[in-house]
LOVEX-879630 format. One record per atom (N, C-alpha, C, CB): z, x negated, y; atom name; residue number from 0; residue in three letters. Coordinates in Angstrom, 2 decimals. Each point is the difference from the previous one (the first is absolute). Glycine has a CB too. Example, Ala and Ser with C-alpha at 12.3 -4.5 7.8 and 13.67 -1.06 7.14 Angstrom:
REC,7.80,-13.19,-5.69,N,0,Ala $
REC,0.00,0.89,1.19,CA,0,Ala $
REC,0.00,-0.90,1.20,C,0,Ala $
REC,1.25,1.89,-1.17,CB,0,Ala $
REC,-1.97,-1.54,2.22,N,1,Ser $
REC,0.06,-0.82,1.19,CA,1,Ser $
REC,0.73,0.77,1.09,C,1,Ser $
REC,-2.15,-1.18,-0.63,CB,1,Ser $
//
This chain:
REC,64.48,-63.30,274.34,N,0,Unk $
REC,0.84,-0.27,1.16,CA,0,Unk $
REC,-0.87,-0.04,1.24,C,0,Unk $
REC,1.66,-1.30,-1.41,CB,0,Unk $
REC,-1.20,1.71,2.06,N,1,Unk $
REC,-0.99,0.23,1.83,CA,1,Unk $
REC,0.59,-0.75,0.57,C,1,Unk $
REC,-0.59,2.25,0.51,CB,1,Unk $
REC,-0.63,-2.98,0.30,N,2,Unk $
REC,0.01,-1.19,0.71,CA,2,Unk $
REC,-0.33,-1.45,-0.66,C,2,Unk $
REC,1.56,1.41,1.20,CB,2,Unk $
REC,-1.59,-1.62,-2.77,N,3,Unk $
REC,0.13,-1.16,-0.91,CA,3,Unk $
REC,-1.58,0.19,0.00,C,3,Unk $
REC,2.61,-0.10,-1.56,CB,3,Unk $
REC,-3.02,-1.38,1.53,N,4,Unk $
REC,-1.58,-0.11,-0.60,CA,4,Unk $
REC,0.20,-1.49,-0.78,C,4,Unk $
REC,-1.66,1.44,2.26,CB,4,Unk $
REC,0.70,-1.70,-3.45,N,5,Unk $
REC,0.11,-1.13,-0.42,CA,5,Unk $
REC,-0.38,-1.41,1.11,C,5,Unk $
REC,-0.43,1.55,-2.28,CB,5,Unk $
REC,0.62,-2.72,2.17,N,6,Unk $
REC,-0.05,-1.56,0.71,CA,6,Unk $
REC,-1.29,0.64,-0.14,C,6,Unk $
REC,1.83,-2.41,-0.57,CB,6,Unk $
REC,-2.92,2.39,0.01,N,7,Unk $
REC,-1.17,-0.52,-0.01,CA,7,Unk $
REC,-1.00,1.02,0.79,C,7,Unk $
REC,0.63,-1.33,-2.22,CB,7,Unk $
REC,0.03,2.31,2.56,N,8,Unk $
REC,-0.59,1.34,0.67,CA,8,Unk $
REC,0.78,-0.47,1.72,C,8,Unk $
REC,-0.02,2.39,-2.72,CB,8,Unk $
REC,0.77,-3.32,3.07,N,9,Unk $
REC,0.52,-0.24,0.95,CA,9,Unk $
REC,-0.86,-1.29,0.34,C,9,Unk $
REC,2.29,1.27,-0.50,CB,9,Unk $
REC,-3.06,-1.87,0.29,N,10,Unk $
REC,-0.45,-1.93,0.11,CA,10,Unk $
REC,-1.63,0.80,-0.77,C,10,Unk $
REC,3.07,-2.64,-0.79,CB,10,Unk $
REC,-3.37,3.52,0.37,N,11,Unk $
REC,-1.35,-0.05,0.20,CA,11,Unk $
REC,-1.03,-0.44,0.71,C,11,Unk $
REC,0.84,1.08,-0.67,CB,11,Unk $
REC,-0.69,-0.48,2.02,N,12,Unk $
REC,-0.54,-0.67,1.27,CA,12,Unk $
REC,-0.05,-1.22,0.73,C,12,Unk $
REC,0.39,1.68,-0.04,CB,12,Unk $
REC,0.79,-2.37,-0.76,N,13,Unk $
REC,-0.29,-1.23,0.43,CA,13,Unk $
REC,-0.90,-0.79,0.10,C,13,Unk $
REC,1.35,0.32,-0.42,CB,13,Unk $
REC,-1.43,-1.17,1.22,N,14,Unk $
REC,-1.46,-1.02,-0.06,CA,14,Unk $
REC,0.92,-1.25,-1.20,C,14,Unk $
REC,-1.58,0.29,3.42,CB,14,Unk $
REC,0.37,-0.99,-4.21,N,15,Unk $
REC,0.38,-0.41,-0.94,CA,15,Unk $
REC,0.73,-1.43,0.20,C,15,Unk $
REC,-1.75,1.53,-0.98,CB,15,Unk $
REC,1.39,-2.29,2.19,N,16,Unk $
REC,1.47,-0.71,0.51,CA,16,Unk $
REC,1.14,0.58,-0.37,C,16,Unk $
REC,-0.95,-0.65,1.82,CB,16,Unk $
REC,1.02,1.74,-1.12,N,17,Unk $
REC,1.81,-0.50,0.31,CA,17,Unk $
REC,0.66,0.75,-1.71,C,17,Unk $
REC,0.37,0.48,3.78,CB,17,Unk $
REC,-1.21,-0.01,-4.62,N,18,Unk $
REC,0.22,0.44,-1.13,CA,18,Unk $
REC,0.34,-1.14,-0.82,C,18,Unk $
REC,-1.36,1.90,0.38,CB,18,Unk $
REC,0.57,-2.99,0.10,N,19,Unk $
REC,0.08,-1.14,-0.87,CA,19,Unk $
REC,1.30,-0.77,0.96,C,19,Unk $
REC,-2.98,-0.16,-1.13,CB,19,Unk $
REC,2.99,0.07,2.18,N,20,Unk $
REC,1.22,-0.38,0.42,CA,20,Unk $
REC,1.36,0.57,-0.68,C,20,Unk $
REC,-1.40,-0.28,2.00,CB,20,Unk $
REC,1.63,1.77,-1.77,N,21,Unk $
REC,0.55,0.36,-0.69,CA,21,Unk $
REC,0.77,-0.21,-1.85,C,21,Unk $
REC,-1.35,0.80,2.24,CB,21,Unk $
REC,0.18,-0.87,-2.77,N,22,Unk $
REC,0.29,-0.51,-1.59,CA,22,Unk $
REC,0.09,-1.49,0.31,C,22,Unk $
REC,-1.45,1.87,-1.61,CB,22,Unk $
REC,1.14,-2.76,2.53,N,23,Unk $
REC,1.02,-1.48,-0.28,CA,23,Unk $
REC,1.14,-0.11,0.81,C,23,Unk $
REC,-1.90,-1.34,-0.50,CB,23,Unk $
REC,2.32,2.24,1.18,N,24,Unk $
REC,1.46,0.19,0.26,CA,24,Unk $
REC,0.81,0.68,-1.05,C,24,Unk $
REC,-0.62,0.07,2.25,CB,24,Unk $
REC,-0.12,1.02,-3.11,N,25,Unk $
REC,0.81,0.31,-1.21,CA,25,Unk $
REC,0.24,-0.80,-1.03,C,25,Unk $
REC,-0.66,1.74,0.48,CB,25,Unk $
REC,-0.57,-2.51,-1.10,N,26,Unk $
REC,-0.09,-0.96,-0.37,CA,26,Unk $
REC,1.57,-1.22,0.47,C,26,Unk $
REC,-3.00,1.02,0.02,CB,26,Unk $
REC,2.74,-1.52,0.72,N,27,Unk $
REC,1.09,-1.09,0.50,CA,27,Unk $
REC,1.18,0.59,0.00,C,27,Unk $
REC,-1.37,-1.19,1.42,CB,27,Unk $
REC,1.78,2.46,-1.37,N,28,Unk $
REC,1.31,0.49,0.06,CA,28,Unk $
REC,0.34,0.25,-1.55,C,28,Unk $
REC,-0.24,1.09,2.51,CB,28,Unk $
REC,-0.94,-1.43,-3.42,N,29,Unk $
REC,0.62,0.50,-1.61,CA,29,Unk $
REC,0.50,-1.55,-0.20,C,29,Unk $
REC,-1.91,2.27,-1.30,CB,29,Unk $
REC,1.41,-3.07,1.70,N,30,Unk $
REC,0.31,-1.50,-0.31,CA,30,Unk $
REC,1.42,-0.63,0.80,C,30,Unk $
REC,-2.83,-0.28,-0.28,CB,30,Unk $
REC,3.42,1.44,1.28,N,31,Unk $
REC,1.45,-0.59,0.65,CA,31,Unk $
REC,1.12,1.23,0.05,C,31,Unk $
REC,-1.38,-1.84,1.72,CB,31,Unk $
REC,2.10,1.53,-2.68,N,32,Unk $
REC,0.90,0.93,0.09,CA,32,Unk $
REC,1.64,-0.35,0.09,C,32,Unk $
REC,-1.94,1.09,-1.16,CB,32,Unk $
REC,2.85,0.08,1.02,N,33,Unk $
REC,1.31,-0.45,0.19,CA,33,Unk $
REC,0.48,0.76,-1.57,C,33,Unk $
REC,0.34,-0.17,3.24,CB,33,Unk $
REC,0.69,-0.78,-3.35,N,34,Unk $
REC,0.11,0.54,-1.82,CA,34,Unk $
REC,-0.01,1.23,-0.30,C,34,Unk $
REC,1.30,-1.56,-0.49,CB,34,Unk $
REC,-0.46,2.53,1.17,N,35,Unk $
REC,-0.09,1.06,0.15,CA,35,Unk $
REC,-1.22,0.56,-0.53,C,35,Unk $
REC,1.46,-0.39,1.63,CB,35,Unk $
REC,-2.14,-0.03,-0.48,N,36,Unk $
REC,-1.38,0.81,-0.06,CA,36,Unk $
REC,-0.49,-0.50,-1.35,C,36,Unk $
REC,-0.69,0.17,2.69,CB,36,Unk $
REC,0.65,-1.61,-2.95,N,37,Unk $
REC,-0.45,-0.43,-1.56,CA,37,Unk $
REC,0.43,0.97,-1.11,C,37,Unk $
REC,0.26,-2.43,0.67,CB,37,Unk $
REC,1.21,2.41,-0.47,N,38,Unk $
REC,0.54,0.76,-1.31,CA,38,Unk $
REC,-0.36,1.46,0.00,C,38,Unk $
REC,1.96,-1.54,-0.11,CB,38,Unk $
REC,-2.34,2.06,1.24,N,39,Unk $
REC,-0.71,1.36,0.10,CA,39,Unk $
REC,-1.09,0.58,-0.79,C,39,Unk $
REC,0.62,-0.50,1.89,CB,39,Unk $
REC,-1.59,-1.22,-1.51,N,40,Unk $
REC,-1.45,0.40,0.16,CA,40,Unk $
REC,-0.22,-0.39,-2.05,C,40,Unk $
REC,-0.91,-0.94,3.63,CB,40,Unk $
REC,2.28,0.54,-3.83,N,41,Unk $
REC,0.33,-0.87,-1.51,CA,41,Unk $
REC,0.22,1.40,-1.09,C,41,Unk $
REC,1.63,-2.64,1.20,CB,41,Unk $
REC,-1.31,3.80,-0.12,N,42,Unk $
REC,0.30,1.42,-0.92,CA,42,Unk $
REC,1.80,0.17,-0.08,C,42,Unk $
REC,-2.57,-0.41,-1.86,CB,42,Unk $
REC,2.99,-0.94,2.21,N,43,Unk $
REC,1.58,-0.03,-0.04,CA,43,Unk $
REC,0.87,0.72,0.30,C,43,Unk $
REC,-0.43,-1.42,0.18,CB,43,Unk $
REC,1.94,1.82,-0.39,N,44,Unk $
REC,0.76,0.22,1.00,CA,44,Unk $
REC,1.09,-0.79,-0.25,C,44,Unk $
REC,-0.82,2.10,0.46,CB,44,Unk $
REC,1.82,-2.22,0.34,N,45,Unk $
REC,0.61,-0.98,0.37,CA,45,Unk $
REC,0.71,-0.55,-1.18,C,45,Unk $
REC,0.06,0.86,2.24,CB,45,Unk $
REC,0.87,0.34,-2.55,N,46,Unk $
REC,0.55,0.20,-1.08,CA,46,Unk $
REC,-0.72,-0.82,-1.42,C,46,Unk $
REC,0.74,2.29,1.38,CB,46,Unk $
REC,-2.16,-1.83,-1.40,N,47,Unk $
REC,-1.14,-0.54,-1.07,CA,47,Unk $
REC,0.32,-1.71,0.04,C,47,Unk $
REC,-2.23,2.16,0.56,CB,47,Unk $
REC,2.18,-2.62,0.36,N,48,Unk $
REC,-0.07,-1.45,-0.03,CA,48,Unk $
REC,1.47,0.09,0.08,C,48,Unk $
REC,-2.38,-0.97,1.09,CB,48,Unk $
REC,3.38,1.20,-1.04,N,49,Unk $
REC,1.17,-0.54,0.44,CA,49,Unk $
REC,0.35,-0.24,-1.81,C,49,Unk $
REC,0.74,1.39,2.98,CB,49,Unk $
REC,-1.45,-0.27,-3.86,N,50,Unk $
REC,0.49,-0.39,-1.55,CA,50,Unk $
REC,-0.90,-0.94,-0.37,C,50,Unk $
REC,0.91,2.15,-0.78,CB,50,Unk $
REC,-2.31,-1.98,1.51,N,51,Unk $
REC,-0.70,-1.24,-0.69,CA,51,Unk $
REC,0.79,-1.74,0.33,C,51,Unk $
REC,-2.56,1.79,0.40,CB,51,Unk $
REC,3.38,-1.84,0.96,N,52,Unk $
REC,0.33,-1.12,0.46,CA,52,Unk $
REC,1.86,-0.27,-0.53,C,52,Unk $
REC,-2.26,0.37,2.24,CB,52,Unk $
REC,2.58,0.62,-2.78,N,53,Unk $
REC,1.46,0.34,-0.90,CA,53,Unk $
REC,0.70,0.37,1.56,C,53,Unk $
REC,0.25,-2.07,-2.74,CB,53,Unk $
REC,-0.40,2.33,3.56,N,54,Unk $
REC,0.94,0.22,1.21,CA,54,Unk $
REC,0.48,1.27,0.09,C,54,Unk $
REC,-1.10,-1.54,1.20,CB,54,Unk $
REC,1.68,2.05,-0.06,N,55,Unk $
REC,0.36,1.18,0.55,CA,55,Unk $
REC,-1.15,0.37,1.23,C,55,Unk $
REC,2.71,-0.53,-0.71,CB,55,Unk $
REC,-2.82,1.46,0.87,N,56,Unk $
REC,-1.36,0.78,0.95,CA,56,Unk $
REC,0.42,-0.78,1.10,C,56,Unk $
REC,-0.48,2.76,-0.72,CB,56,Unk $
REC,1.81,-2.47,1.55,N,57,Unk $
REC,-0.02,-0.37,1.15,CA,57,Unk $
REC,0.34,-1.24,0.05,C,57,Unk $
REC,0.30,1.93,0.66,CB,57,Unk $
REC,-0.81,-3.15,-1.76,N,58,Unk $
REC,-0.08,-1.40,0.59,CA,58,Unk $
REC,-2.18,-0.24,0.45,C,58,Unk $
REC,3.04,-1.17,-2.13,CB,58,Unk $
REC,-3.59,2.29,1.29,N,59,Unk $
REC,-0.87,0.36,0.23,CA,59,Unk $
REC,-0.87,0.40,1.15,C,59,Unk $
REC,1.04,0.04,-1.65,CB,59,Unk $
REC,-0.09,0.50,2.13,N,60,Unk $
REC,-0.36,0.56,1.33,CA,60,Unk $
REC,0.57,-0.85,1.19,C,60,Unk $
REC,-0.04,2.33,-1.10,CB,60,Unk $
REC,0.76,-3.31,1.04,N,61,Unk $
REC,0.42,-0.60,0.48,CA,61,Unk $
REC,-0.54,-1.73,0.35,C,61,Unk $
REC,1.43,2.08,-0.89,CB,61,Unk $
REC,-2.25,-2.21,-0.48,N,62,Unk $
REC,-1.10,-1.27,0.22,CA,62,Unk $
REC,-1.26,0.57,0.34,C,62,Unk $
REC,0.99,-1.54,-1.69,CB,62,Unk $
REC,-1.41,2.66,2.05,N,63,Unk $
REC,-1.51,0.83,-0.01,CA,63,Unk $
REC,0.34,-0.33,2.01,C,63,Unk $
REC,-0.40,2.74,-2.98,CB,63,Unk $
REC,2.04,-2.57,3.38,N,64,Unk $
REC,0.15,0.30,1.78,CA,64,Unk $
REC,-0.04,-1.84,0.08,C,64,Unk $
REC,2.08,2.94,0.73,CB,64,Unk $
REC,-1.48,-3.63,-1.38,N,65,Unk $
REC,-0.08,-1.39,0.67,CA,65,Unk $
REC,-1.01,-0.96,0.36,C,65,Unk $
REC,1.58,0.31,-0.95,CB,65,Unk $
REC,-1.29,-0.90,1.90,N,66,Unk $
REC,-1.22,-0.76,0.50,CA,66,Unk $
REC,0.24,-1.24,-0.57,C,66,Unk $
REC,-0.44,1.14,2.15,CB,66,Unk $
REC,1.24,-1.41,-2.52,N,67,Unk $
REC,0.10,-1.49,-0.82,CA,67,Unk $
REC,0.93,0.05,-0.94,C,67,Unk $
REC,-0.55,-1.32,1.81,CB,67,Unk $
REC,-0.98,1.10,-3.39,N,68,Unk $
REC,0.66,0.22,-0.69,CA,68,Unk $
REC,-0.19,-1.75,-1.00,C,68,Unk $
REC,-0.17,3.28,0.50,CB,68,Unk $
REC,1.06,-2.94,-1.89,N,69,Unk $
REC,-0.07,-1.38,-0.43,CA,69,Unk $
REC,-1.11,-0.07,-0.82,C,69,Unk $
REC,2.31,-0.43,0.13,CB,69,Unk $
REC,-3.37,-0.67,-0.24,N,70,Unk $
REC,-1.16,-0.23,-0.99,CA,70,Unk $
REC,0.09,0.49,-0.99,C,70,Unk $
REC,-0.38,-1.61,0.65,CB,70,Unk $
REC,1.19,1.65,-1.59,N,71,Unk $
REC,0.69,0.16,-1.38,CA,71,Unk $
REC,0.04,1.83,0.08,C,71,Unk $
REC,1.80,-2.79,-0.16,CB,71,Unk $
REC,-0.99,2.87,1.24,N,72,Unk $
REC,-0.06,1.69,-0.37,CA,72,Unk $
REC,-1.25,0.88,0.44,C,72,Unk $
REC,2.51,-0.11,0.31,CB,72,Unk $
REC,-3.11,-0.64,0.56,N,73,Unk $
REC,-1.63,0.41,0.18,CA,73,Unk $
REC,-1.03,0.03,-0.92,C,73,Unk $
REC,0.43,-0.78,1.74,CB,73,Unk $
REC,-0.19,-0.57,-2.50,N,74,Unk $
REC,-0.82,0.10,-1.52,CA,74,Unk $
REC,0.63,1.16,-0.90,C,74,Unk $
REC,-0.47,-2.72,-0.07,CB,74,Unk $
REC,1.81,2.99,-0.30,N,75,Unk $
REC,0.17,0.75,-1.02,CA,75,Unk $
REC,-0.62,1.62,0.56,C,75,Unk $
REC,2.27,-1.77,-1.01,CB,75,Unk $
REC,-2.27,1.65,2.07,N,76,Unk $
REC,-0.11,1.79,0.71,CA,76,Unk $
REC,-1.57,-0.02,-0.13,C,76,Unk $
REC,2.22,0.38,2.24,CB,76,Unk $
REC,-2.79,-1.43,-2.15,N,77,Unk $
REC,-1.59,0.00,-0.13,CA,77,Unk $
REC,-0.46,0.20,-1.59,C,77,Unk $
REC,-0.19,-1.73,2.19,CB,77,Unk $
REC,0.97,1.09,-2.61,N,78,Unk $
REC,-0.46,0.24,-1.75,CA,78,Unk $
REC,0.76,1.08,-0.87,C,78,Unk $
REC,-0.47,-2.54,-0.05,CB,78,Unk $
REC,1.54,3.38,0.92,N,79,Unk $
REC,-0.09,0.82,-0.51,CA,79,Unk $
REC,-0.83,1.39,0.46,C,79,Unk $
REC,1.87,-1.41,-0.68,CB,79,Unk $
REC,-2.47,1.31,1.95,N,80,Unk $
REC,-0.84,0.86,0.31,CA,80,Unk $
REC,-1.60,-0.35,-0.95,C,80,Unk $
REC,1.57,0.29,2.62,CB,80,Unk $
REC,-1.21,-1.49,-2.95,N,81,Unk $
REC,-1.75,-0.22,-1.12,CA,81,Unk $
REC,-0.43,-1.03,0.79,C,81,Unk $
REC,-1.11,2.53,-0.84,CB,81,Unk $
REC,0.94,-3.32,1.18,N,82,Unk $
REC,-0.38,-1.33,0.78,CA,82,Unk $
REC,0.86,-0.91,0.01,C,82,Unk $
REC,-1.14,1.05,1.30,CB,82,Unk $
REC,0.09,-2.26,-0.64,N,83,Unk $
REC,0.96,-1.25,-0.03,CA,83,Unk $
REC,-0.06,-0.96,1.57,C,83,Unk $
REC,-0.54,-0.11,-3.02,CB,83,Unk $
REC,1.08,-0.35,2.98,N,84,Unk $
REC,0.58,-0.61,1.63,CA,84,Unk $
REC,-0.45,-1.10,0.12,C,84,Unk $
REC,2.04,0.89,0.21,CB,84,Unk $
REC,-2.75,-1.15,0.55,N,85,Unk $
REC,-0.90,-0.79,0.44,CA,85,Unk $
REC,0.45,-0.69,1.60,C,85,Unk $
REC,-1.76,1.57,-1.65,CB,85,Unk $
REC,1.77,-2.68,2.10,N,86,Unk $
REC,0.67,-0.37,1.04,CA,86,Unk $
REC,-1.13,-1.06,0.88,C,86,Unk $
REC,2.59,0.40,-1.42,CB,86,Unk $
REC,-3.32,-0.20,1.75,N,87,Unk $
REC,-0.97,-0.45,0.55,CA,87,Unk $
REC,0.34,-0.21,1.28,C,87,Unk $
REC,-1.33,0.91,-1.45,CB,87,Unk $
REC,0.56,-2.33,2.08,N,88,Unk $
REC,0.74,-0.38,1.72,CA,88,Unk $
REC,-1.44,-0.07,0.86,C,88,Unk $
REC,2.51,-1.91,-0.69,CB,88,Unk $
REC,-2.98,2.39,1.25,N,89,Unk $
REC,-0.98,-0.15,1.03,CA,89,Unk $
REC,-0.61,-1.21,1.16,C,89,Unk $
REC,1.00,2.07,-0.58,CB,89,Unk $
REC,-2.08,-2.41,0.20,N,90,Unk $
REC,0.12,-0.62,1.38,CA,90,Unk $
REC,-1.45,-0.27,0.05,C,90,Unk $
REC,2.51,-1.12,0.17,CB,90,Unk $
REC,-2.93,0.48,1.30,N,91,Unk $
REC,-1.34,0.35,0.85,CA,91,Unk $
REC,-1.07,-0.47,-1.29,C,91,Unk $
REC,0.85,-0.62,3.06,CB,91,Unk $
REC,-0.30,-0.85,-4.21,N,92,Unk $
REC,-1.03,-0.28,-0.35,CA,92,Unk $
REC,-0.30,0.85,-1.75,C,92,Unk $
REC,0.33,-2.45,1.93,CB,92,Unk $
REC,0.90,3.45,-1.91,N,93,Unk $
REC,-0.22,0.57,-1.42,CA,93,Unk $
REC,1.29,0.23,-0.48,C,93,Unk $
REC,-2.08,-1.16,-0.52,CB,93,Unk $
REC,2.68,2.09,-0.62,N,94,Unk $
REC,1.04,0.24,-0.23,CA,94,Unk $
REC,-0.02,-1.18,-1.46,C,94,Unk $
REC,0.25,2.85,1.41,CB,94,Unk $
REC,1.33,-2.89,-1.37,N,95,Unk $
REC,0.83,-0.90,-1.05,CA,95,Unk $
REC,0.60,1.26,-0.88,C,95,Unk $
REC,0.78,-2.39,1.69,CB,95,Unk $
REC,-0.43,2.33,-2.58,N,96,Unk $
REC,0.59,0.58,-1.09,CA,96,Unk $
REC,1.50,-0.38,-0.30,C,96,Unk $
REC,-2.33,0.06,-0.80,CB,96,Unk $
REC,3.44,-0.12,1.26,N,97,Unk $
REC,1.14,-0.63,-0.17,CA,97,Unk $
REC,0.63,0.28,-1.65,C,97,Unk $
REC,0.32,0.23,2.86,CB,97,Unk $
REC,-0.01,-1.03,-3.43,N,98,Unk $
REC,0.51,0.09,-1.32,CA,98,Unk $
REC,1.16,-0.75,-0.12,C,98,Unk $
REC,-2.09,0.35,-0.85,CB,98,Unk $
REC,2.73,-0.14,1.29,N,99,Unk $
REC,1.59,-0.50,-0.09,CA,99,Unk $
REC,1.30,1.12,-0.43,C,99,Unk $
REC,-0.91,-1.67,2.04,CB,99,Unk $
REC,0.07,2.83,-1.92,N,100,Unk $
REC,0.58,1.40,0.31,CA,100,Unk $
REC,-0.04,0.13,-1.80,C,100,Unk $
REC,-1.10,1.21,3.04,CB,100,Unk $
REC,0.70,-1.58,-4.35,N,101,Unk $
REC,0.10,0.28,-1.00,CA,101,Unk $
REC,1.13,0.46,-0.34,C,101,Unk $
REC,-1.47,-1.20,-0.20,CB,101,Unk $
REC,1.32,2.49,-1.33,N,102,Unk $
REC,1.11,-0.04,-0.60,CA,102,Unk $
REC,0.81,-0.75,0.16,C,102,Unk $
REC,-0.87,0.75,-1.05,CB,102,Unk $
REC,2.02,-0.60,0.81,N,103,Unk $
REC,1.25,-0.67,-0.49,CA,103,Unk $
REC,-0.32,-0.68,-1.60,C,103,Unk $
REC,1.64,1.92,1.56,CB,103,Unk $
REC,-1.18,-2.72,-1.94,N,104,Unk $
REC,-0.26,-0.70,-1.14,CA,104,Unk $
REC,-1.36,-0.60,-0.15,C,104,Unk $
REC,1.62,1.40,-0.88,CB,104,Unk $
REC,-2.26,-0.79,1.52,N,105,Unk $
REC,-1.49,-0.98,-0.07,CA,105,Unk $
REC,0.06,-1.31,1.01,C,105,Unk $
REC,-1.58,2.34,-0.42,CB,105,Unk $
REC,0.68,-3.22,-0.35,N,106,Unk $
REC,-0.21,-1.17,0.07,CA,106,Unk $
REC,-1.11,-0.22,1.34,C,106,Unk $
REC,0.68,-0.21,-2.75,CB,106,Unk $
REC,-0.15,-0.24,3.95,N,107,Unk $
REC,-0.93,0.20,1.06,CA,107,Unk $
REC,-1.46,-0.89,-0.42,C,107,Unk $
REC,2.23,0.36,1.90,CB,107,Unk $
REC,-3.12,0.36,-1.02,N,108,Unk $
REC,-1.54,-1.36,-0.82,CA,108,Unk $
REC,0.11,-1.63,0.42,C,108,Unk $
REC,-2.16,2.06,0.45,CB,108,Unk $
REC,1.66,-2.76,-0.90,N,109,Unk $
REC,0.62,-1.79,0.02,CA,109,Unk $
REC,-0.96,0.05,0.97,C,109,Unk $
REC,0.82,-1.46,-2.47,CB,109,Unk $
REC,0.04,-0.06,3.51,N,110,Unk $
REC,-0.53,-0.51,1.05,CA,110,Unk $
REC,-1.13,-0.84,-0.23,C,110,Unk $
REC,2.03,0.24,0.87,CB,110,Unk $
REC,-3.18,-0.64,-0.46,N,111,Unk $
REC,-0.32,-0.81,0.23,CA,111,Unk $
REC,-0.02,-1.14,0.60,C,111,Unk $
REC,-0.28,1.41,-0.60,CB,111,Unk $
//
């Protein structure tokens, strides 16, 4: 094809900053995604998870557009792409791990 050259014949010349800049912006963008893109990058198609999750495609495609979705159906869409849901809260002195979000039927961990 004319005009196509490979990435690495394009960023040769770079000075080795911004190369390395570069790979931790790629870097950080593999670590934030939108399900979509998860279930993409997962080999999926919509359809694929909609039998793994027993649904119809377009309830599928329809929690992939929402911005708020419920805990419960975020975990099942995460574990059926192969992972598990993790709910972690941020703050200046270190992140918390929230665990309240368990299965259903499980026994939350005892208070101290």
């Amino acid at each position: 094809m004319a005009g196509h050259r490979p990435f690495a014949d394009l960023t040769k010349d770079w000075p080795p900053e911004r190369r390395q800049r570069v790979k931790e912006e790629a870097n950080a963008l593999l670590h934030e995604m939108r399900l979509h893109e998860l279930r993409r990058a997962r080999e999926l198609t919509q359809q694929d998870l909609a039998e793994r999750l027993q649904v119809n495609q377009p309830a599928v495609a329809k929690m992939e557009q929402r911005a708020d979705v419920y805990v419960s159906s975020l975990r099942h869409y995460i574990e059926a792409v192969g992972g598990r849901l993790k709910v972690v809260a941020e703050f200046p002195e270190g992140e918390v791990a929230i665990t309240n979000f368990s299965e259903v039927g499980q026994k939350p961990p005892s208070q101290s």
